[in-house]
PDB file of the backbone (N, CA, C, O) and the ligand in Angstrom, with CONECT records:
HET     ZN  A 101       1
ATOM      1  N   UNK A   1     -35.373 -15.610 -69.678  1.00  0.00           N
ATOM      2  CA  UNK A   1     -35.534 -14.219 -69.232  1.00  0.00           C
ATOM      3  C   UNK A   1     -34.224 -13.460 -69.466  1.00  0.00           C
ATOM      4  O   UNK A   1     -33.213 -13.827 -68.867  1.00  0.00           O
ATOM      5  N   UNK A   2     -34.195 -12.487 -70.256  1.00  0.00           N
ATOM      6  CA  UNK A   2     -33.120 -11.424 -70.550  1.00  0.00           C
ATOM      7  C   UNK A   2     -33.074 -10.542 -69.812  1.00  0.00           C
ATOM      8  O   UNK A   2     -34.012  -9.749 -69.892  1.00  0.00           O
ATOM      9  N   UNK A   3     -31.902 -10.243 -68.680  1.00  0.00           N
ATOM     10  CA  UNK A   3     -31.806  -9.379 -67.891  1.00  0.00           C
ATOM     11  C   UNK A   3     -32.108  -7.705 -68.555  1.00  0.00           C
ATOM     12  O   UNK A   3     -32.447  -6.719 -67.900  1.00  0.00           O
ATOM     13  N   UNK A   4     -31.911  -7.772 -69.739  1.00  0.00           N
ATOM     14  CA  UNK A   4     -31.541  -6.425 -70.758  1.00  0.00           C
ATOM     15  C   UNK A   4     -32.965  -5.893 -70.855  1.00  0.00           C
ATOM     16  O   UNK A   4     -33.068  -4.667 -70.829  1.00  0.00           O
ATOM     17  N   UNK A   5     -33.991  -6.556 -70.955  1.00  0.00           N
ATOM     18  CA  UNK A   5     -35.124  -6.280 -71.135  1.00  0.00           C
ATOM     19  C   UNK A   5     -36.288  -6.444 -70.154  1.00  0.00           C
ATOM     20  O   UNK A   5     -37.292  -5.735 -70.099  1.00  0.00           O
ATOM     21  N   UNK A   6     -35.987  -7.487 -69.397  1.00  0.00           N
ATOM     22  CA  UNK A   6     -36.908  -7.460 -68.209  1.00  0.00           C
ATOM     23  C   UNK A   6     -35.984  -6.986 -66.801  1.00  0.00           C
ATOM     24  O   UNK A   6     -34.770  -6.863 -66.636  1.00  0.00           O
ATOM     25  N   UNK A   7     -37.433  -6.739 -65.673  1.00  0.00           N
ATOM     26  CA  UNK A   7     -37.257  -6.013 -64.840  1.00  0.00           C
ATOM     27  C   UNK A   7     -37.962  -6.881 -63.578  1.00  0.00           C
ATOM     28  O   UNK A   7     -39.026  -7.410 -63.903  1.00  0.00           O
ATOM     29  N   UNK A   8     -37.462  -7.142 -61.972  1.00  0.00           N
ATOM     30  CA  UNK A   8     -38.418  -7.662 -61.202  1.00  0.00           C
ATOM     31  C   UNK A   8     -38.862  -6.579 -60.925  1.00  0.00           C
ATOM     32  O   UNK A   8     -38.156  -5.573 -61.001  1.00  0.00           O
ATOM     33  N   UNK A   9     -40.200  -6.542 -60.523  1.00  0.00           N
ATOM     34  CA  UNK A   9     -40.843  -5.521 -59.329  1.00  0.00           C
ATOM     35  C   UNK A   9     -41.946  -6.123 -58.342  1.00  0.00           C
ATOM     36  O   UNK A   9     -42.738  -6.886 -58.895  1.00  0.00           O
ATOM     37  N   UNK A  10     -42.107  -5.939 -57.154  1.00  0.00           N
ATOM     38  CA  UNK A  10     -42.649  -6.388 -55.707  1.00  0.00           C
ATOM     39  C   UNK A  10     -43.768  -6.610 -56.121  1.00  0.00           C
ATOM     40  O   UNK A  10     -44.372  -5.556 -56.321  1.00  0.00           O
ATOM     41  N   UNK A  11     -44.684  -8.030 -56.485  1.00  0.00           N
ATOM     42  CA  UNK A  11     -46.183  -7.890 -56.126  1.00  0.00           C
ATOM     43  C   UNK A  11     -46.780  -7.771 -54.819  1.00  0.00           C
ATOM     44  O   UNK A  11     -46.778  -8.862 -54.249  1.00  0.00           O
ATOM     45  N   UNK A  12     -47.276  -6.868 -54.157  1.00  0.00           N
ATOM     46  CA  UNK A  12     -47.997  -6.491 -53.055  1.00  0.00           C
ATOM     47  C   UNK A  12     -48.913  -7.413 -52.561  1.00  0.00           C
ATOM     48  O   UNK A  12     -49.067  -7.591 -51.353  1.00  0.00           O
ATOM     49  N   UNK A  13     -49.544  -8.025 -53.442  1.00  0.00           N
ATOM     50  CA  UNK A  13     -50.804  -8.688 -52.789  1.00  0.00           C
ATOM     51  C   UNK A  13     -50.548 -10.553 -53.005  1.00  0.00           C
ATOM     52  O   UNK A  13     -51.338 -11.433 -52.662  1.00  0.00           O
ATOM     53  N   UNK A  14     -49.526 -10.685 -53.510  1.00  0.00           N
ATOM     54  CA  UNK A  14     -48.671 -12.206 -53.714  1.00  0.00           C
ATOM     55  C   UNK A  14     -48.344 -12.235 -52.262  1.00  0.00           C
ATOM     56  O   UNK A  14     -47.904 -11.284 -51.616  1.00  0.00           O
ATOM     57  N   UNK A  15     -48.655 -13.650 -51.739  1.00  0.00           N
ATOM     58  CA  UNK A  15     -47.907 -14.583 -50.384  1.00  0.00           C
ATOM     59  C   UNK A  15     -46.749 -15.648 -51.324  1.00  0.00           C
ATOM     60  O   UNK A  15     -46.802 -15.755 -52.549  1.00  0.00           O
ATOM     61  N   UNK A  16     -45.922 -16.236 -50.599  1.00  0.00           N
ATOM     62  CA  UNK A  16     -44.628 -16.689 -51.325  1.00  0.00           C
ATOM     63  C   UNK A  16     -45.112 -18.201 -51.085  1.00  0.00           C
ATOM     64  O   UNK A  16     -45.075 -18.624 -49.929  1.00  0.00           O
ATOM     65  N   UNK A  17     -45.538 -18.985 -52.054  1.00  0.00           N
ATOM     66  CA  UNK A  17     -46.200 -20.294 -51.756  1.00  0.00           C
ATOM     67  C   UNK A  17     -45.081 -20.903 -51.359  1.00  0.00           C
ATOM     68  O   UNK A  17     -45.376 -22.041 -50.993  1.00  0.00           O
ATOM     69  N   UNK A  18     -43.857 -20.677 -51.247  1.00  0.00           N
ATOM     70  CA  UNK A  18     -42.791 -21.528 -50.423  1.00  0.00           C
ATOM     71  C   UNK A  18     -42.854 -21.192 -48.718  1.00  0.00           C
ATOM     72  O   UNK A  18     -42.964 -22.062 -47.854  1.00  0.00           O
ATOM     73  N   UNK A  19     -42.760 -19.792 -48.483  1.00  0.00           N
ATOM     74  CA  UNK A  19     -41.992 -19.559 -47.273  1.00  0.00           C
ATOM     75  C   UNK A  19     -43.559 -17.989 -46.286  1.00  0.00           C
ATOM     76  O   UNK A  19     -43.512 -17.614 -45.114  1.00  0.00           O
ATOM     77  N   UNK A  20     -44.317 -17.666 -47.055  1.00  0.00           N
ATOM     78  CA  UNK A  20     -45.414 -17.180 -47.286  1.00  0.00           C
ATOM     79  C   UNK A  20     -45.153 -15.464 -47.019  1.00  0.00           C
ATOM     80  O   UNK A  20     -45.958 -14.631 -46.603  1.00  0.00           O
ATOM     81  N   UNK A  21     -44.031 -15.330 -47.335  1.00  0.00           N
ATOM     82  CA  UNK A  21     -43.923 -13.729 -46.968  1.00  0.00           C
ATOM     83  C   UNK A  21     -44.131 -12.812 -48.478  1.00  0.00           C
ATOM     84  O   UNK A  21     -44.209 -13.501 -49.495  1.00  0.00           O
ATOM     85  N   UNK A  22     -44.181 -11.950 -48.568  1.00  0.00           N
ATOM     86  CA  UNK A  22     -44.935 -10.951 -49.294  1.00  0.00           C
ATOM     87  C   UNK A  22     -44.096  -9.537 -49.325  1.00  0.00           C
ATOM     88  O   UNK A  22     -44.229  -9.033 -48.210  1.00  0.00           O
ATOM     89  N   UNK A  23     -43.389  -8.809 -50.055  1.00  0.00           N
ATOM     90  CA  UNK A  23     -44.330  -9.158 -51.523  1.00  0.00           C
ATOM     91  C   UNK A  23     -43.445 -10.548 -52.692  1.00  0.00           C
ATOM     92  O   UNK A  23     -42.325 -11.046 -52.582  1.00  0.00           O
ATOM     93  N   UNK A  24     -44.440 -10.771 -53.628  1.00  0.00           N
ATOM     94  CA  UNK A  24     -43.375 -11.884 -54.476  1.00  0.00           C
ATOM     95  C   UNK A  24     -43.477 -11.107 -55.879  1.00  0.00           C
ATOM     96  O   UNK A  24     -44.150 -10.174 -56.316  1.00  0.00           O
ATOM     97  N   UNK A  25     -42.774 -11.705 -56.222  1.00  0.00           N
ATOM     98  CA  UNK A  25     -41.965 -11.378 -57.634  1.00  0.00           C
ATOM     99  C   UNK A  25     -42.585 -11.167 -59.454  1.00  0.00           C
ATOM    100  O   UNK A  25     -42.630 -12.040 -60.320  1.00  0.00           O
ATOM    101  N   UNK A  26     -42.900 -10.041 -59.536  1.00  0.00           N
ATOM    102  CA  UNK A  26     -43.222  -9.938 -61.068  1.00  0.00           C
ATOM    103  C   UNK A  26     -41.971  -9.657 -61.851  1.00  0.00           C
ATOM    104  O   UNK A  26     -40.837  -9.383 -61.458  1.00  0.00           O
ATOM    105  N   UNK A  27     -42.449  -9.791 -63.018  1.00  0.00           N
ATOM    106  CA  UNK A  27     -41.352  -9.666 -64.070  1.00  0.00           C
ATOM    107  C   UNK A  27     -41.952  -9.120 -65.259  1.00  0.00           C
ATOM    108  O   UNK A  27     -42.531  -9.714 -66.169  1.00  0.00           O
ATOM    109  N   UNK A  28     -41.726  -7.921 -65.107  1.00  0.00           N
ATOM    110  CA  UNK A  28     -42.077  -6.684 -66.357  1.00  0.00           C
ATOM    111  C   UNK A  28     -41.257  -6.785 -67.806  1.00  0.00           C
ATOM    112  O   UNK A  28     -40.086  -7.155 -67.889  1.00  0.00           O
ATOM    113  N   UNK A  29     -42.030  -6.414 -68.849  1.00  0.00           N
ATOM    114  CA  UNK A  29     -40.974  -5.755 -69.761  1.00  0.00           C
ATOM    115  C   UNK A  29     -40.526  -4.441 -69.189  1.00  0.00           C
ATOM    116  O   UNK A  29     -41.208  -3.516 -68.747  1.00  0.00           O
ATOM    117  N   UNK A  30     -39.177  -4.573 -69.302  1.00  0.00           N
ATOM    118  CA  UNK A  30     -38.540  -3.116 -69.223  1.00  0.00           C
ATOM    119  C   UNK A  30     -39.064  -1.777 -70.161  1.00  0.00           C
ATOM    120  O   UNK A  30     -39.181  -0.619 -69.762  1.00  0.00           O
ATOM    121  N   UNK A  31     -39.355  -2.337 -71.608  1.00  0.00           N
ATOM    122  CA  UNK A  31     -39.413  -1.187 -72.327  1.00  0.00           C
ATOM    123  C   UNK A  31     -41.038  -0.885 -72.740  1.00  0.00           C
ATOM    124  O   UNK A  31     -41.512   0.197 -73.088  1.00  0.00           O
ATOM    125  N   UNK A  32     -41.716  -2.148 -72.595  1.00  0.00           N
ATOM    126  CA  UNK A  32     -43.610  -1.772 -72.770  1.00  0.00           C
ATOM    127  C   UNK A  32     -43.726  -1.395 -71.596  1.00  0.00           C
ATOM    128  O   UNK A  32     -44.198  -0.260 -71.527  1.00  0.00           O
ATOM    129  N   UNK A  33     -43.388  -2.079 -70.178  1.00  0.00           N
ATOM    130  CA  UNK A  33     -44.014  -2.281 -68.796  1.00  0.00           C
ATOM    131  C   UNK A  33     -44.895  -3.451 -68.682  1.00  0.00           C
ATOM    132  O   UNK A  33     -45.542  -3.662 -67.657  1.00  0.00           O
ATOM    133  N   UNK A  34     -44.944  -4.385 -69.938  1.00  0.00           N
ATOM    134  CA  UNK A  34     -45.901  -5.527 -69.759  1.00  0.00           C
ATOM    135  C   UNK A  34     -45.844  -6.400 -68.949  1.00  0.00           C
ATOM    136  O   UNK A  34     -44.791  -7.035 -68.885  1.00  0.00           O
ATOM    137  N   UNK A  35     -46.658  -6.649 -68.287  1.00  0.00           N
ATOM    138  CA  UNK A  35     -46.153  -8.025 -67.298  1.00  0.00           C
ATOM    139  C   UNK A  35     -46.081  -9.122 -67.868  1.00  0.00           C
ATOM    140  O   UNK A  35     -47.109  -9.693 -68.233  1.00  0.00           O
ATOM    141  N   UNK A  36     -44.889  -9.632 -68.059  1.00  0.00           N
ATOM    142  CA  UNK A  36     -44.192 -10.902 -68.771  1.00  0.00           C
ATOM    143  C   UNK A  36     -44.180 -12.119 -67.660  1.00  0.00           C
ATOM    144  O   UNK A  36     -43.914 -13.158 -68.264  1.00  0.00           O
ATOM    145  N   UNK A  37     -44.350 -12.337 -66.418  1.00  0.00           N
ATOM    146  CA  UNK A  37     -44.596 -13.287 -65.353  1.00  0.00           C
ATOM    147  C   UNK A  37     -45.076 -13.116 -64.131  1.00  0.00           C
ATOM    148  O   UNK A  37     -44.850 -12.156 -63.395  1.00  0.00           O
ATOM    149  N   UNK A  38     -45.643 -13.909 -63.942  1.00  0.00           N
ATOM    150  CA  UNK A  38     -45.691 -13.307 -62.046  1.00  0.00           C
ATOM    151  C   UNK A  38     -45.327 -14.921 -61.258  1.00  0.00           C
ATOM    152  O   UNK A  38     -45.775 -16.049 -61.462  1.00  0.00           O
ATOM    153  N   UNK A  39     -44.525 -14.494 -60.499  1.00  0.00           N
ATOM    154  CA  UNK A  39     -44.210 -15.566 -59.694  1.00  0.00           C
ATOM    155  C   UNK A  39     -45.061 -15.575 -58.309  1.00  0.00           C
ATOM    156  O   UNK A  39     -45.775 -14.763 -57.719  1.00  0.00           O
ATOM    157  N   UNK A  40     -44.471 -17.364 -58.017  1.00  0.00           N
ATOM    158  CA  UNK A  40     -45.489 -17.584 -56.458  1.00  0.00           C
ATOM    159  C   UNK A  40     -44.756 -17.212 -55.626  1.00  0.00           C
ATOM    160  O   UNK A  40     -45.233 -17.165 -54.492  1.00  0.00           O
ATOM    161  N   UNK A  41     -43.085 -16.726 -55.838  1.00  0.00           N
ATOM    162  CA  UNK A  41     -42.323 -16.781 -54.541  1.00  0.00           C
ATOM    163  C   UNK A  41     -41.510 -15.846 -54.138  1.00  0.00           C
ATOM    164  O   UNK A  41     -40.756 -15.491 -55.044  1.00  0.00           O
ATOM    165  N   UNK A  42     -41.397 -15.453 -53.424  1.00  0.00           N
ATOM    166  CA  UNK A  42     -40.878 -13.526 -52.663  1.00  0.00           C
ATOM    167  C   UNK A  42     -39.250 -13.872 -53.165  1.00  0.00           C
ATOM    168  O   UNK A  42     -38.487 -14.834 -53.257  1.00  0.00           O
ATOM    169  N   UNK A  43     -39.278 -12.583 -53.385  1.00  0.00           N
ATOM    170  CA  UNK A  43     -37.254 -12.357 -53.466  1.00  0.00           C
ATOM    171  C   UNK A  43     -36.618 -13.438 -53.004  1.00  0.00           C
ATOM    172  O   UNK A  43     -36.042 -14.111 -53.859  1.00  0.00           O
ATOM    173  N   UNK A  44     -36.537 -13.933 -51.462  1.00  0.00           N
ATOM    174  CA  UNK A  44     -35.283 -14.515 -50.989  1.00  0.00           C
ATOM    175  C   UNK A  44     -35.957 -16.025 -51.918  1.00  0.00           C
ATOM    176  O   UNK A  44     -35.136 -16.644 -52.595  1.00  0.00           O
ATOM    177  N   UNK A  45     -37.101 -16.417 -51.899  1.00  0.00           N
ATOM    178  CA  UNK A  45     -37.055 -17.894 -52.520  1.00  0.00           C
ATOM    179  C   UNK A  45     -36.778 -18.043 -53.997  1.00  0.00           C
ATOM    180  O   UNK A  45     -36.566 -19.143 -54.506  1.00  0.00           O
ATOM    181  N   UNK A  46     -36.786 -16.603 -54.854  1.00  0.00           N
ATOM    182  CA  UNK A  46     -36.635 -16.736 -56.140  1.00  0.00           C
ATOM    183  C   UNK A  46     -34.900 -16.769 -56.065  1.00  0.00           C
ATOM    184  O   UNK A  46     -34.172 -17.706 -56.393  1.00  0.00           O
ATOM    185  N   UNK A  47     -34.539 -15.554 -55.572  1.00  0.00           N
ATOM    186  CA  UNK A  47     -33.176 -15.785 -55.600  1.00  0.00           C
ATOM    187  C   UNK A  47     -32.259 -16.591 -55.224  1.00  0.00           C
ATOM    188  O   UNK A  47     -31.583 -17.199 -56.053  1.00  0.00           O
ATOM    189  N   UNK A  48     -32.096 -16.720 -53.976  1.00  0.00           N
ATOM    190  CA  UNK A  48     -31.989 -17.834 -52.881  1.00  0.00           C
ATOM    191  C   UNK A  48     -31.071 -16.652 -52.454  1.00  0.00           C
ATOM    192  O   UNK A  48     -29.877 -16.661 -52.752  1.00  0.00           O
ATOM    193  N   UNK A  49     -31.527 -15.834 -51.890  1.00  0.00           N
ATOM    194  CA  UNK A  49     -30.422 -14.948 -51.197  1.00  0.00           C
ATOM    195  C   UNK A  49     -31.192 -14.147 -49.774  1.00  0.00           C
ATOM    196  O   UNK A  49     -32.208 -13.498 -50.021  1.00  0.00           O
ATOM    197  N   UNK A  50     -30.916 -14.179 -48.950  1.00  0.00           N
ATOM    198  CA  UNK A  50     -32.030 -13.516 -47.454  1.00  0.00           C
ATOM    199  C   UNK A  50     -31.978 -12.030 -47.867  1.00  0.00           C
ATOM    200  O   UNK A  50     -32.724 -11.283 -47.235  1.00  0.00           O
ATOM    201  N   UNK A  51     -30.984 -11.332 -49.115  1.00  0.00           N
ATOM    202  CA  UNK A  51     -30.825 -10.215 -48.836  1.00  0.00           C
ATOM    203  C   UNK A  51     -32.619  -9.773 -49.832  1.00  0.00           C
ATOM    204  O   UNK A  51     -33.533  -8.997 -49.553  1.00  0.00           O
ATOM    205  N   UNK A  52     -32.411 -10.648 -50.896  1.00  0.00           N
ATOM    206  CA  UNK A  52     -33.520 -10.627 -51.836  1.00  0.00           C
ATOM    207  C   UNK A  52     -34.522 -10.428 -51.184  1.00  0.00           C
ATOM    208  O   UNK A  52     -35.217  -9.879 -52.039  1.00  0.00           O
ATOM    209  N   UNK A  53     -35.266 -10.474 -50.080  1.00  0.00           N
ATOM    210  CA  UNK A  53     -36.638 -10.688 -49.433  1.00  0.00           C
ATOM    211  C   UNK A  53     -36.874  -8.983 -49.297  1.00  0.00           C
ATOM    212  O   UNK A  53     -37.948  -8.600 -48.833  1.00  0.00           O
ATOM    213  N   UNK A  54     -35.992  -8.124 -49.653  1.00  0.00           N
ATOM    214  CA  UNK A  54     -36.086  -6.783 -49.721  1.00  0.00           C
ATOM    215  C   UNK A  54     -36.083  -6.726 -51.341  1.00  0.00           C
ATOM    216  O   UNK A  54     -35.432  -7.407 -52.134  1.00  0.00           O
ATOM    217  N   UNK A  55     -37.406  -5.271 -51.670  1.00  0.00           N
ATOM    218  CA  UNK A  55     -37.522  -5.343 -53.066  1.00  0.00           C
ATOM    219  C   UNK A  55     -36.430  -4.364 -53.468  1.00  0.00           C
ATOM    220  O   UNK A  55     -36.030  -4.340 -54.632  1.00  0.00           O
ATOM    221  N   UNK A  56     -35.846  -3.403 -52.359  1.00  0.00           N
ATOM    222  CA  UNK A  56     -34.651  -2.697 -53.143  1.00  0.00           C
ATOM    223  C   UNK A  56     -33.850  -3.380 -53.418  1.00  0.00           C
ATOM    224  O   UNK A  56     -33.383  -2.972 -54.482  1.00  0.00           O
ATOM    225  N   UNK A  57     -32.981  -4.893 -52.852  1.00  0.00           N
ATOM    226  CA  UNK A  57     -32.310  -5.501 -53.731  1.00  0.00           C
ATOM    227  C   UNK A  57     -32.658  -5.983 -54.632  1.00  0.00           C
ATOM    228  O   UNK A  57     -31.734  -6.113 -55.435  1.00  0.00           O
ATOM    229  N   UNK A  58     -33.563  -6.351 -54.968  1.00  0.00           N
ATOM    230  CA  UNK A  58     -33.707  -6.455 -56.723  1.00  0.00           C
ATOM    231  C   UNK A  58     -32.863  -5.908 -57.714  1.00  0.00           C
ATOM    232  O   UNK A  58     -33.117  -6.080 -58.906  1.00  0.00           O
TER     233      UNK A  58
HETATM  234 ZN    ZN A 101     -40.323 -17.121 -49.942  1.00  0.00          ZN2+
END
């Protein structure tokens, strides 16, 4: 994943199959908007950071 080109943004309707909080983690192209991944696990479990579980830190 190239930070330069992709983007996270909040899936709404994702539970975090680790820790089950919501929203979890897509991963857009930056420049189509394509969705290039969707993850099972909210900010703080992708990142490993408590601040991550907020989608403005992204
Ligand atoms: Zn989690």
């Amino acid at each position: 994943m190239s930070e330069s080109t992709s983007m996270a943004v909040p899936n709404e309707k994702g539970s975090c199959c680790n820790c089950g909080a919501s929203p979890t983690v897509d991963i857009i192209n930056r420049t189509t908007g394509n969705l290039e991944m969707s993850l099972d696990t909210c900010g703080a479990c992708t990142w490993g950071e408590a601040d991550c579980l907020d989608p403005e830190n992204w």
